[in-house]
C-alpha positions as CSV (number, residue, x, y, z in Angstrom):
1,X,161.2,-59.8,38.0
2,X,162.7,-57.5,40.3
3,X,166.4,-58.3,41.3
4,X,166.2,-55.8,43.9
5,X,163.2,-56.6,45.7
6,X,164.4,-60.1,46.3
7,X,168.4,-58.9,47.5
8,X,166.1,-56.7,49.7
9,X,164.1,-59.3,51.2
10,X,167.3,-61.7,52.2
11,X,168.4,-58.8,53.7
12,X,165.2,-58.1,55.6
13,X,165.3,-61.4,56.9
14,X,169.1,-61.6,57.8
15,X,168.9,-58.3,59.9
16,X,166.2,-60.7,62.0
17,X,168.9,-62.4,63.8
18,X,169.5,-59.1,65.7
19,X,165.9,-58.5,66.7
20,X,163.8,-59.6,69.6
21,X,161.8,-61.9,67.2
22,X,164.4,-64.1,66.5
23,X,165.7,-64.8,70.2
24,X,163.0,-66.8,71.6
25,X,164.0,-69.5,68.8
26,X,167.3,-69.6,69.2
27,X,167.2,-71.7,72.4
28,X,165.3,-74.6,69.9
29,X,168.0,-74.2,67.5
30,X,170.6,-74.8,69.5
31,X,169.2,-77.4,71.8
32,X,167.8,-79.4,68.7
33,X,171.5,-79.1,67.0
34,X,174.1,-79.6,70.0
35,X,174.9,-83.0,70.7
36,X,172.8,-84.5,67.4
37,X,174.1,-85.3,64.1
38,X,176.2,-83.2,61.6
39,X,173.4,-83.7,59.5
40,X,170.1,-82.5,61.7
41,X,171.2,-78.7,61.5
42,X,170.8,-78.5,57.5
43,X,167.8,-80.2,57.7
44,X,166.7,-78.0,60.5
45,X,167.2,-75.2,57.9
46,X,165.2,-76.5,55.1
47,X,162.4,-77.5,57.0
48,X,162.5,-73.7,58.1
49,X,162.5,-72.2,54.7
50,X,160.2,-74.4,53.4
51,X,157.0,-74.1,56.2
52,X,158.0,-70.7,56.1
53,X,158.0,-70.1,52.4
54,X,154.9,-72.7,51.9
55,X,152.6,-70.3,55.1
56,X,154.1,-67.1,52.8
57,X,152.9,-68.3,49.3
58,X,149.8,-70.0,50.4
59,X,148.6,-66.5,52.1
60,X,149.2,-64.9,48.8
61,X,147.2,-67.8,47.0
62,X,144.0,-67.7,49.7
63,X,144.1,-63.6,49.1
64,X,143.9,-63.9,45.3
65,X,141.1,-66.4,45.3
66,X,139.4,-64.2,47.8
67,X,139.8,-60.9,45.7
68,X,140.8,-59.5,49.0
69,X,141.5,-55.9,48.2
70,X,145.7,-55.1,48.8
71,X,145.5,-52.1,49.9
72,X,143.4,-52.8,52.9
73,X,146.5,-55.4,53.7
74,X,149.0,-53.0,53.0
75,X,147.6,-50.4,55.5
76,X,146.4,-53.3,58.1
77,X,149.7,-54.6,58.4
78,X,151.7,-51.0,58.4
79,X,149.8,-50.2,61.4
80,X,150.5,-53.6,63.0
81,X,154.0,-52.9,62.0
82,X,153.9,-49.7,63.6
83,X,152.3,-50.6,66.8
84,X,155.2,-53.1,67.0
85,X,157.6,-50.6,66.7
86,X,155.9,-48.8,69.6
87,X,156.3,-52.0,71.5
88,X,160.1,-52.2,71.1
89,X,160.4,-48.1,72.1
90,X,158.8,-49.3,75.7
91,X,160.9,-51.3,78.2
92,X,157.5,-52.6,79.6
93,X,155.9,-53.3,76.4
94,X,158.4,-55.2,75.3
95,X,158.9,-57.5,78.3
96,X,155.7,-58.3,78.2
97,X,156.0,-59.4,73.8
98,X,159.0,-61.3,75.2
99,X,156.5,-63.8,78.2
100,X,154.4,-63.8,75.0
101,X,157.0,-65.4,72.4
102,X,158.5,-67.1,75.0
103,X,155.4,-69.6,75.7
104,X,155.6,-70.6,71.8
105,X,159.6,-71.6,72.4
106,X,158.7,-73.4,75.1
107,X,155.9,-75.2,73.6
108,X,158.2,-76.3,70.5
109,X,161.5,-76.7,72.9
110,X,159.2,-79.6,74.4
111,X,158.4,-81.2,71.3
112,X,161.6,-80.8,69.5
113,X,162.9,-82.5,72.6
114,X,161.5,-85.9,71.5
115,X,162.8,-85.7,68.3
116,X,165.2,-88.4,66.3
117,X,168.6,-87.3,64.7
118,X,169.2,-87.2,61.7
119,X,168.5,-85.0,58.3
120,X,165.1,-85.9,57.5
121,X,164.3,-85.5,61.3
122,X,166.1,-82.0,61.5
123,X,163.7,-80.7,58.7
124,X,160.5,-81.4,61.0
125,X,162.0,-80.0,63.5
126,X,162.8,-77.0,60.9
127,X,159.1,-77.0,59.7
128,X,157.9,-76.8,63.5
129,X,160.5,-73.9,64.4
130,X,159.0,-71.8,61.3
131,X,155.5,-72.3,62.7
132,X,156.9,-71.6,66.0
133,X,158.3,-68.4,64.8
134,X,155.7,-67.1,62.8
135,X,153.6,-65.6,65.6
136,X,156.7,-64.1,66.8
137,X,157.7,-62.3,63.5
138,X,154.1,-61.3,63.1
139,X,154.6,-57.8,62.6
140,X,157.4,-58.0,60.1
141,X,156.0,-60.8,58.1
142,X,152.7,-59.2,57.7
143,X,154.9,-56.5,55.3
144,X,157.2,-59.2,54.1
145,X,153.5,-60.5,53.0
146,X,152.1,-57.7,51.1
147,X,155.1,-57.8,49.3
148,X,154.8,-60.9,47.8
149,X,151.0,-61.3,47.5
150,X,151.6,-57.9,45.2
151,X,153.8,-59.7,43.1
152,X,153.0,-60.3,39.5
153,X,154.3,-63.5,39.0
154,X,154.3,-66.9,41.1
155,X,157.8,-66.5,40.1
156,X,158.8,-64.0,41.5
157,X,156.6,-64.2,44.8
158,X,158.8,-67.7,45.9
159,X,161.8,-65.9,44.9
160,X,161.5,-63.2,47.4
161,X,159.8,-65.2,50.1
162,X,162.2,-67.8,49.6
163,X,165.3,-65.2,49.7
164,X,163.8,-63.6,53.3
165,X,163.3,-67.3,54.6
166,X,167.1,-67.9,53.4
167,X,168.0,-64.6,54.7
168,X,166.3,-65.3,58.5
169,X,168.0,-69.1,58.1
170,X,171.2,-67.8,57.2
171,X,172.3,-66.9,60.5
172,X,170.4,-69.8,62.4
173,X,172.8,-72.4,60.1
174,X,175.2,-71.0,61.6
175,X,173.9,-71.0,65.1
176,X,173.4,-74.2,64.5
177,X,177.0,-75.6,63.6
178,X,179.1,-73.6,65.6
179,X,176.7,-74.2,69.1
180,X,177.0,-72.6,71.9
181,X,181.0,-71.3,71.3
182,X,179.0,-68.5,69.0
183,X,176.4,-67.7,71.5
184,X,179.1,-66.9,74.1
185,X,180.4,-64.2,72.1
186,X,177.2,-62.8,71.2
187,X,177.6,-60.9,74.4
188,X,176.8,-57.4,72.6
189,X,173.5,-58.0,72.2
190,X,173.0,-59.0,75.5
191,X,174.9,-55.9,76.8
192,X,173.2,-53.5,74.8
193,X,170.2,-55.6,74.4
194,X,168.0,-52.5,75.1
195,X,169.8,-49.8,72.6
196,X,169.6,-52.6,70.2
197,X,166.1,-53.3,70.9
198,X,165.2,-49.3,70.7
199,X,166.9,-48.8,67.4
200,X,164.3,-51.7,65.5
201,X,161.7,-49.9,66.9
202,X,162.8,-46.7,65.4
203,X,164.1,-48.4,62.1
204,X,160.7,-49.8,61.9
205,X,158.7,-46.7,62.2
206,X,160.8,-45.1,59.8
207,X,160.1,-48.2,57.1
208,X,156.2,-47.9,57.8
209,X,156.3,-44.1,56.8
210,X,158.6,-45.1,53.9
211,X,156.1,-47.9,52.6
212,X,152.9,-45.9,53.5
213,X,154.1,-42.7,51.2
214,X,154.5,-44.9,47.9
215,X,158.2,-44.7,47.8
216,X,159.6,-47.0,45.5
217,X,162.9,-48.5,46.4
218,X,163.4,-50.3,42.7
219,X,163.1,-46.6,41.6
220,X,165.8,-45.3,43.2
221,X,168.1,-48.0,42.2
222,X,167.0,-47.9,38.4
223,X,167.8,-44.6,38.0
224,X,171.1,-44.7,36.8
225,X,170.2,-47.2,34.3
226,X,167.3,-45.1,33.1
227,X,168.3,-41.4,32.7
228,X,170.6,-42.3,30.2
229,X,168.0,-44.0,28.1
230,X,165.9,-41.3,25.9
231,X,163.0,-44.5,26.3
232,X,161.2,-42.9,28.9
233,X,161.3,-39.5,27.6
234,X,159.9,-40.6,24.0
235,X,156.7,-42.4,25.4
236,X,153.9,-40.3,25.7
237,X,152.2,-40.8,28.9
238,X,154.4,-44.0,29.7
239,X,154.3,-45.3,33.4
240,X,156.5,-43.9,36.1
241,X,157.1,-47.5,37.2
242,X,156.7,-50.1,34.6
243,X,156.3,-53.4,36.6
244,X,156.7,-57.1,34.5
245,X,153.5,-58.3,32.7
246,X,151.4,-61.0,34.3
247,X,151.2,-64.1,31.8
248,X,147.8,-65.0,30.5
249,X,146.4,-67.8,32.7
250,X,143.0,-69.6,33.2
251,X,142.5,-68.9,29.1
252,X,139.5,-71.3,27.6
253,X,141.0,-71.5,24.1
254,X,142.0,-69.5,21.4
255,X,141.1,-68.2,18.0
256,X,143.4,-67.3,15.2
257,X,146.6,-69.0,17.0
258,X,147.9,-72.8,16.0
259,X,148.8,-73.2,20.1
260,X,148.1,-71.5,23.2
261,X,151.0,-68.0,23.5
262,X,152.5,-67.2,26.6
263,X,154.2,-63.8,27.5
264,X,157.5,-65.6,28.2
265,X,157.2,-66.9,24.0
266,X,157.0,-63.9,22.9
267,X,160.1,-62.3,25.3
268,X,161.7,-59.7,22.7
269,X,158.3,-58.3,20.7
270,X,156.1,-55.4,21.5
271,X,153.4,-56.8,22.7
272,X,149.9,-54.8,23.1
273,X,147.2,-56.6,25.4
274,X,143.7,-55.4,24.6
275,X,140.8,-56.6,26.7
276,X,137.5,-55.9,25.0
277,X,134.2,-57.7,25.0
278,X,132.4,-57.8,21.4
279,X,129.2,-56.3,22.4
280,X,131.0,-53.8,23.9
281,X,130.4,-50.4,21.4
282,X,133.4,-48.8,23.3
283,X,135.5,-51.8,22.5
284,X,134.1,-52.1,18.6
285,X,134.6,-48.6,18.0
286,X,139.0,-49.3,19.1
287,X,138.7,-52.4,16.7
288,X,139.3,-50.2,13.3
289,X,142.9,-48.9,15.0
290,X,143.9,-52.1,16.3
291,X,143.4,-54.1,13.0
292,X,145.3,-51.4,11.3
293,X,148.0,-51.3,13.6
294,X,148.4,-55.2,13.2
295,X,148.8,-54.9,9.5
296,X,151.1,-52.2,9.4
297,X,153.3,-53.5,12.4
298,X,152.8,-57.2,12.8
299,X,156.1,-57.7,10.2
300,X,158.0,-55.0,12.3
301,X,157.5,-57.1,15.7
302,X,155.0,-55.9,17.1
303,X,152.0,-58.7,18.4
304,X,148.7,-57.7,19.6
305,X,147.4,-60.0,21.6
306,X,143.3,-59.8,22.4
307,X,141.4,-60.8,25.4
308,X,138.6,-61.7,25.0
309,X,137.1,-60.8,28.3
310,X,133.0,-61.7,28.6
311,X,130.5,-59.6,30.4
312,X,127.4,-61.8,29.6
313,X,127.0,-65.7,29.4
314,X,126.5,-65.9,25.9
315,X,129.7,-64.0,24.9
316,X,131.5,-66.8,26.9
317,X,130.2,-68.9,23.4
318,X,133.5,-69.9,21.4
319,X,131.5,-69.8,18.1
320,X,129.9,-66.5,19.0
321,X,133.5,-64.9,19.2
322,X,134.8,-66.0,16.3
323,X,131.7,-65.1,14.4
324,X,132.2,-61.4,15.5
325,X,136.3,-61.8,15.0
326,X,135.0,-62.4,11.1
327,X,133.0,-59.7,11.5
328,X,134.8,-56.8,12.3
329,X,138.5,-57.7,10.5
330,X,140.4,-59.5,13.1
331,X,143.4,-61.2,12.6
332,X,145.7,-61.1,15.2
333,X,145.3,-63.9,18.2
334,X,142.6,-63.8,21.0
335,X,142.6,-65.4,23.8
336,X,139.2,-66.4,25.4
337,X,139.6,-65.3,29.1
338,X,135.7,-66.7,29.9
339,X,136.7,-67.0,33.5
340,X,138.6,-63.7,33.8
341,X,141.7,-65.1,35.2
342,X,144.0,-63.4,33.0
343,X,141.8,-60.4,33.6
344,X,142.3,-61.0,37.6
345,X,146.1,-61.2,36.7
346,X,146.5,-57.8,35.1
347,X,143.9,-56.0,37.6
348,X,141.9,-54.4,35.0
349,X,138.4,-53.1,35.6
350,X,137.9,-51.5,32.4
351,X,136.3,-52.5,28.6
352,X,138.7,-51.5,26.3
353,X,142.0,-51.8,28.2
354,X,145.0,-51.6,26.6
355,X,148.6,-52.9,28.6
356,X,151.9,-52.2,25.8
357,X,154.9,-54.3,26.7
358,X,158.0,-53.7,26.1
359,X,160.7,-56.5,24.6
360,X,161.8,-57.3,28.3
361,X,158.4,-58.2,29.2
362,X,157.7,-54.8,30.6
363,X,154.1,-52.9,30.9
364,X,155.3,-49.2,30.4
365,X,152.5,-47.8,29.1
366,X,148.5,-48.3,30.2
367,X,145.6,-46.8,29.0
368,X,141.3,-47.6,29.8
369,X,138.6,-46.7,27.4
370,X,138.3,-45.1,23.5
371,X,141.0,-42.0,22.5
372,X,144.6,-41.8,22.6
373,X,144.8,-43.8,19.4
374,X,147.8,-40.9,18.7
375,X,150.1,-41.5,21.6
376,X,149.3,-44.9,21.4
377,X,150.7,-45.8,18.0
378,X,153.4,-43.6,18.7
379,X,154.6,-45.7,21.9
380,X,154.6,-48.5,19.0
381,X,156.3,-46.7,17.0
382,X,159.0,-46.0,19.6
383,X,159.6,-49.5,21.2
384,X,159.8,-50.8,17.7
385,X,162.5,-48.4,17.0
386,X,160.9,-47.2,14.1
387,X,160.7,-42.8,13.4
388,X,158.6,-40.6,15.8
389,X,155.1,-40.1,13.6
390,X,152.9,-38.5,16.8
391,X,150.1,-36.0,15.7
392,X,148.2,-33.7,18.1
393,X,145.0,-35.1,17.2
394,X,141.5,-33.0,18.3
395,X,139.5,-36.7,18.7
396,X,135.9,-36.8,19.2
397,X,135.0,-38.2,22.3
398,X,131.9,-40.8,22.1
399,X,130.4,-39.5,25.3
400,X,128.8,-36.1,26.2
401,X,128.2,-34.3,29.4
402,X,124.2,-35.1,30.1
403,X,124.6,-38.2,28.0
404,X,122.3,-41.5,29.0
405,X,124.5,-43.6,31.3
406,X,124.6,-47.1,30.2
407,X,121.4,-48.9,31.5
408,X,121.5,-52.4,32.7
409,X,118.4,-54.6,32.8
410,X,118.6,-57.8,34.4
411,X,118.2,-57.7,38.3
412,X,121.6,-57.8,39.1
413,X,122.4,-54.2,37.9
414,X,119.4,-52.0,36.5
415,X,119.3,-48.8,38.1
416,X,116.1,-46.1,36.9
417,X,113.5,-48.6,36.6
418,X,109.8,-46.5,36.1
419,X,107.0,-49.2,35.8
420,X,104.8,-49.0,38.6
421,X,105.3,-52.6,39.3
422,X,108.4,-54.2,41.1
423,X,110.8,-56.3,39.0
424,X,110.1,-59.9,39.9
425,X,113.1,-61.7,39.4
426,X,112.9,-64.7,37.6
427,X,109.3,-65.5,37.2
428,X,107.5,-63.9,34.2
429,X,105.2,-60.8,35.1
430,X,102.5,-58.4,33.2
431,X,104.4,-54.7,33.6
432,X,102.5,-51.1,32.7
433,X,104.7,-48.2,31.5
434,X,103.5,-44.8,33.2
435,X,102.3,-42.0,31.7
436,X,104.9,-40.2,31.2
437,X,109.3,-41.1,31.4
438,X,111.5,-39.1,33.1
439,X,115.1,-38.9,31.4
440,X,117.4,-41.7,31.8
441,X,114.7,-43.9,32.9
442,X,113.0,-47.3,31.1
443,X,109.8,-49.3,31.7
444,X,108.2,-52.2,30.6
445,X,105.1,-53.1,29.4
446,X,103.7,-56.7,28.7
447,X,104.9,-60.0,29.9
448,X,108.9,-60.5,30.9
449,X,110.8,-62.5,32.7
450,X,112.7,-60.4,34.2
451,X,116.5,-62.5,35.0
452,X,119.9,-61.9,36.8
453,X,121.3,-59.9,33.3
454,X,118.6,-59.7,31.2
455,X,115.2,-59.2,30.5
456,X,113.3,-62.1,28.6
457,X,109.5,-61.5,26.8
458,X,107.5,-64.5,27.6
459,X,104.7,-63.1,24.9
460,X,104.1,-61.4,21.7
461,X,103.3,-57.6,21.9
462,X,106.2,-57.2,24.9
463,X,107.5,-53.7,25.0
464,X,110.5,-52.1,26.3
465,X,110.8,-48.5,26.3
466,X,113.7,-45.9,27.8
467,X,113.7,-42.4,27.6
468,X,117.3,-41.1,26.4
469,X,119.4,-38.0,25.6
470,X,121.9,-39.2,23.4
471,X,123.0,-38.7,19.7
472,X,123.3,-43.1,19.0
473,X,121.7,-45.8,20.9
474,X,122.7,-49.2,20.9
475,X,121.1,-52.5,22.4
476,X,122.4,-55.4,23.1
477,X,120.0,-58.6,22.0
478,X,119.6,-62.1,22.0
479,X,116.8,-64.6,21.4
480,X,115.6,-67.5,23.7
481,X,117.2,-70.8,21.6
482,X,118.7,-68.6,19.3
483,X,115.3,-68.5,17.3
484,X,115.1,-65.4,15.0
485,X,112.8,-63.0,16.3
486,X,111.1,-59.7,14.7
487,X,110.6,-56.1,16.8
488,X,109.4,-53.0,15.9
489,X,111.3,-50.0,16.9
490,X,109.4,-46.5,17.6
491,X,111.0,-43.1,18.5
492,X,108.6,-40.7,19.9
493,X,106.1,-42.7,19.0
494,X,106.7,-42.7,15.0
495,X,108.9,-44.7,12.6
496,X,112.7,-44.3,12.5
497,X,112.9,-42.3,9.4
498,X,116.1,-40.8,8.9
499,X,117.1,-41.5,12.2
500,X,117.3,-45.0,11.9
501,X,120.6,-46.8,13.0
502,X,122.4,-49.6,10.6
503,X,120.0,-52.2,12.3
504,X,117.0,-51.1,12.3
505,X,116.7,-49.4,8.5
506,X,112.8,-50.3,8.3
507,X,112.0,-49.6,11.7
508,X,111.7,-52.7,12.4
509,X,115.0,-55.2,14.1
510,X,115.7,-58.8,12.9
511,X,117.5,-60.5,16.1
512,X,119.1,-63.8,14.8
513,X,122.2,-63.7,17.2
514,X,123.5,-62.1,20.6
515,X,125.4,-59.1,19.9
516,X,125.3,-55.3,19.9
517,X,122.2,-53.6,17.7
518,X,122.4,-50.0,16.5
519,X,118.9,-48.9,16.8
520,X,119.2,-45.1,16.6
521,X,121.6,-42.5,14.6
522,X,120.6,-39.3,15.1
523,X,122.6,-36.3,13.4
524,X,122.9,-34.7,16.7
525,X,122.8,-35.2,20.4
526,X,119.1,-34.8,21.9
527,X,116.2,-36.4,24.0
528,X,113.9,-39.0,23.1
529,X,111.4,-42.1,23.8
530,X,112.6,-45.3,22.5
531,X,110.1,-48.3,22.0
532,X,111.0,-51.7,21.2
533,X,108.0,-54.2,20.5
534,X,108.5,-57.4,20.1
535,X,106.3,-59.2,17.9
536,X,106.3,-63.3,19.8
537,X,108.3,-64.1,22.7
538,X,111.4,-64.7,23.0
539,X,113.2,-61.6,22.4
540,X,116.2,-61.4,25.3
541,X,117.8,-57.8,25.7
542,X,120.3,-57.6,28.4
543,X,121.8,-53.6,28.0
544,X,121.5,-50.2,26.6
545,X,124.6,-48.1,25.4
546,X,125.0,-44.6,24.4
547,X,127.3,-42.5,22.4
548,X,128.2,-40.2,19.2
């Protein structure tokens, strides 16, 4: 939570009461205080904040649920805001923004007009005014918006949208109570009404060029509390701008935790997030590092936390997780995200992912895919407090220029498809494999059903082959009804041999559950066919991996 950013945002919205936006109100204001109860005014506030803060955080809401992306926002509203300060540069341009504000003030000047006294009758006419105002303040509240749909936290979005509303109020409580003895000395604004109304315009500007560079305000503010600290300077690669950690949210269950954890619970730990999927190769092949780093630093405060974040339906099966938590060593808590809410939260895109949090609840150090296991533990290392142990390792990297990409096969995403027939989605179909495969590419031959993220054999003798240039190949399988089926498994037409991979040591795969398959280890990286035959229907394969 960012202090700052919400003393900023009260600000923002108490300089309001000296810009055109706010004048066409003020006329409501005073008409629905003057000459009412001593009560209607303070209601006439709260109503305010709250329609405005309610219009605020339900904008943020409708643009998560949409996935609306922020930066087109961002840049939509800056040249909104923009224009506007255009408008208040021009004498003529802004008349004609007052005529346009001023039909909204009239409109709620007539209802208000009909209005009871009284508190609970000063808040409608509050909630009215902030709808009333909105249009007016379009400009500015389209930036105060971005700010708080970027937020992190629910939190800390109402906290700043309810500090601007409080900030724009401010002034108008006082409008309210002292009447029309504070209008009449208000006489400056009216004087120099056009100076005043010149410099928003270029003040505006200047804060759209400001926001559209990336500079960070919280940055500037923070750095007297940071150089001082060696923190930054000991993480390797650590973020220029840590930012608070989302909390986990929308989670199914969990495995290997008595209740659900929250981020807030474990406020004062280091906490490394790691979203993985487990037939995921790039993920299984991080698993070795992570269960060692949970041994060696779980006692010394560190908690890795996993997410368990599916790509296909069946990895969204409880049982199916836990079987592959057994499998591989794990110990420490994960969290089944089977919706990807928590993986909405944190804005990740990327199998592994791996978000280390500092003891204030802090992400200061990101990063997306296999390596950096070095700088990684020594980041631990560091926010535990414990002695710098970083080694310049030369890692392997599990890709290779002219590698296979990884091949999809259900409808939704295949890409190099080579049978002479078109895929016919969701109806089972008799394919042919040409002659010959060009690299990268897969056919079929036989029946399949071919479906939205996967590929389904509807009879014995189906056939699926791809053409690769890798050193390992990996498959990921199922079985229709989780019924065991058999397949044979060619390269280049011949048996494995020594090239077989861990499941396939015959040449021949025994599917029994949905999950990754080694089919081929090679000693080094090179082309070849690969041919999968399954021998009765039923065999499901959903997506071909490649690596070292």
């Amino acid at each position: 939570m960012s202090f700052v950013a919400i003393g900023l945002s009260f600000l923002e919205g108490l300089a309001l009461i000296a810009s055109p936006c706010i004048l066409p109100i003020l006329p409501l204001i005073l008409g629905a205080s003057v000459e009412s109860g001593r009560k209607r005014p303070f209601g006439i506030i709260v109503g305010f904040v709250l329609a405005f803060t309610g219009f605020a955080l339900l904008s943020r809401k409708l643009v998560m649920a949409l996935h609306l992306d922020l930066d087109i926002i961002k840049y939509g509203s800056l040249a909104f805001l923009a224009l506007f300060g255009l408008v208040l540069l021009s004498e003529k341009l802004s008349a004609q923004f007052s005529l346009l504000t001023q039909r909204f003030a009239n409109t709620g000047g007539a209802l208000t007009a009909k209005a009871k006294e009284g508190f609970l009758s000063g808040i409608l006419i509050g909630c009215l005014i902030g709808f009333i105002w909105t249009p007016c303040a379009g400009p500015i509240l389209a930036s105060v918006l971005v700010q708080v749909i970027r937020e992190e936290s629910d939190i800390s979005a109402i906290l700043e949208i309810a500090a601007f509303a409080l900030g724009a109020g401010l002034p108008m409580l006082i409008i309210a109570l002292t009447g029309r003895k504070l209008m009449s000395r208000l006489g400056f604004f009216t004087t120099h009404a056009e100076g005043i109304r010149k410099g928003f315009g270029l003040i505006i500007l200047l804060a759209v060029g400001v926001i559209a560079s990336g500079f960070n305000v919280q940055a500037v503010f923070d750095h007297k509390q940071t150089t001082s600290i060696p923190q930054s300077a000991a993480l390797i690669d650590g973020l220029a701008q840590p930012y608070p950690a989302p909390e986990f949210t929308g989670i199914d269950g969990w495995l290997n935790a008595q209740q659900p954890l929250t981020l807030a619970s474990l406020h004062g730990k280091v906490v490394l997030v790691d979203f993985w999927t487990y037939s995921c190769i790039n993920c299984l092949r991080t698993l070795p590092y992570l269960t060692a780093w949970d041994r060696q630093y779980r006692d010394k405060g560190l908690v890795i936390i996993g997410v368990h974040a599916p790509e296909f339906a069946f990895e969204r099966d409880k049982n199916n997780v836990a079987a592959a938590l057994t499998a591989h060593g794990i110990a420490y808590p994960v969290a089944l995200d089977n919706r990807l809410d928590t993986w909405t939260a944190f804005h990740n895109q990327y199998w592994p992912a791996h978000y280390l949090i500092n003891q204030q609840g802090q992400v200061v150090y990101t990063h997306f895919g296999e390596g950096h296991y070095a700088e990684t533990e020594n980041n631990i290392r560091y926010l535990l407090g414990l002695e710098r142990k970083f080694e310049e390792k030369n890692e392997v990297s599990a890709t290779s220029q002219g590698q296979t990409p990884e091949t999809y096969l259900g409808y939704k995403r295949s890409a190099r498809f080579a049978s002479p027939e078109v895929l016919a989605r969701d109806v089972p179909q008799t394919y042919t494999t040409p002659s010959a495969l060009s690299v990268h590419s897969w056919a079929l031959a036989g029946a399949w059903r071919v479906e939205g993220e996967r590929i389904v054999a509807t009879q014995a003798g189906a056939s699926l082959k791809i053409k690769f240039n890798a050193e390992k190949v990996y498959l990921v399988l199922g079985t229709k009804n989780d019924r065991p089926v058999k397949a044979s498994v060619l390269l280049n037409g011949r048996p494995l041999g020594t090239s077989a991979g861990k499941d396939t040591p015959d040449s021949r795969i025994d599917v029994r559950a949905h999950r990754l398959y080694e089919l081929v280890a090679q000693r080094e990286m090179r082309e070849g066919v690969l041919e999968i035959k399954s021998e009765e229907s039923g065999l499901t394969a959903y997506a071909f991996t490649f690596g070292r």
